[in-house]
N, C-alpha and C positions, 0 to 999 in steps of 0.2 A: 499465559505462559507460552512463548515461544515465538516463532515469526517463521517469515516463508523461507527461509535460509538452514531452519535447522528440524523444520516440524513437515513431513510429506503427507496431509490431511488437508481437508479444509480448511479454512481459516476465516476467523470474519476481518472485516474492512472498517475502521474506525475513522471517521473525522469529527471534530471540532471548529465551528464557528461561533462566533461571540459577534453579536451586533449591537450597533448604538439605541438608545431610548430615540421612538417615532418607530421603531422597525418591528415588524413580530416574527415569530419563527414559519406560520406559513409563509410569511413574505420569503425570507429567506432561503428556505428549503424549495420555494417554486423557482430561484436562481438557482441553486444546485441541480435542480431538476432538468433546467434548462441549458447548464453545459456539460451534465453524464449525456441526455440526449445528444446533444452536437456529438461528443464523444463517439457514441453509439451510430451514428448516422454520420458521419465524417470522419471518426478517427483521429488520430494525433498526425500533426507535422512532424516530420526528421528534427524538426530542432527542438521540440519540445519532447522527442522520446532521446537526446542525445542528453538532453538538460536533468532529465530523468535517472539518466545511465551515471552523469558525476553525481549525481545528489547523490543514488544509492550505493557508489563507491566507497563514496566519503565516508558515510555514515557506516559501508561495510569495514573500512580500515582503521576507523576511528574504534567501534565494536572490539575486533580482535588487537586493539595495542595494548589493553589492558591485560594482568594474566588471567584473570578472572572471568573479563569476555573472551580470550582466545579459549580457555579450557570449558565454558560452558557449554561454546558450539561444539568442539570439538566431542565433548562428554555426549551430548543432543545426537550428533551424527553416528559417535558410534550406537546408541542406544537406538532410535529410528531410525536410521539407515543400516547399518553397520557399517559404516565406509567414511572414518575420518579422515581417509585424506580427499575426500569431496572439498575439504576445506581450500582444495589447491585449484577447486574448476568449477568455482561458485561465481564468479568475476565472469570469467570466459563465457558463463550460459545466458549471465542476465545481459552480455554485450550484446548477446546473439539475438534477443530477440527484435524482435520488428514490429512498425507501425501496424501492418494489417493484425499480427497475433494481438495487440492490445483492442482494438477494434472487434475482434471476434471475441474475447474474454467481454469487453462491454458489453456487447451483443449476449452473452448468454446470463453474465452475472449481476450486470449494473443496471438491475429493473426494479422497478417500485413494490413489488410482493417479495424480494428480498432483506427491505428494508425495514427498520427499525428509525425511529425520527423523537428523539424526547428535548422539549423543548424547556428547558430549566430555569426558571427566574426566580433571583432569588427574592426573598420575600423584604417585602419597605420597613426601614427604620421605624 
């Protein structure tokens, strides 16, 4: 429950990959492995933290059009923060961030003793 817009704690970081049969999940996970490092050691280009900023727009306006999503953040922020009208300078802060700030977040969070790796096949007819 919750996400980085309405929860000021930790949070973990979820992704999902699904590969084709010939492939296995160390194969996999050792490509992931190898573009959080570039991440971590390179950082993001301007266009790809700009490409970032509309995805999480999107997803942030699309969220609040419903009443349901606009009252849950809204309920979340007064409850952990107390300050729902954060709801109005949540836009504003994620524009603000910057290439270097994801590169130091890399750097401290995107390491391999953070992680969890389960690799799920389902089982043959």
């Amino acid at each position: 429950m919750g996400n980085a817009v309405d929860h000021d704690s930790p949070m973990m970081t979820t992704s999902r990959t699904t590969y084709k049969q010939g492939h296995s999940g160390p194969e996999i996970l050792a490509q992931v492995d190898a573009i959080v490092k570039e991440v971590r050691e390179h950082g993001v280009t301007n266009k790809e933290l700009a490409d970032a900023k509309v995805r999480f727009r999107s997803n942030f306006y699309d969220e609040i059009e419903s009443t349901n999503g606009r009252a849950n953040l809204l309920a979340a922020l007064a409850l952990f923060r107390d300050d729902p009208a954060r709801v109005n300078k949540i836009v504003e802060q994620y524009n603000a961030v910057t290439a270097a700030q994801v590169q130091d977040v890399a750097k401290k969070y995107l390491v391999s003793e953070n992680r969890t790796a389960i690799d799920r096949v389902p089982e043959a007819k």
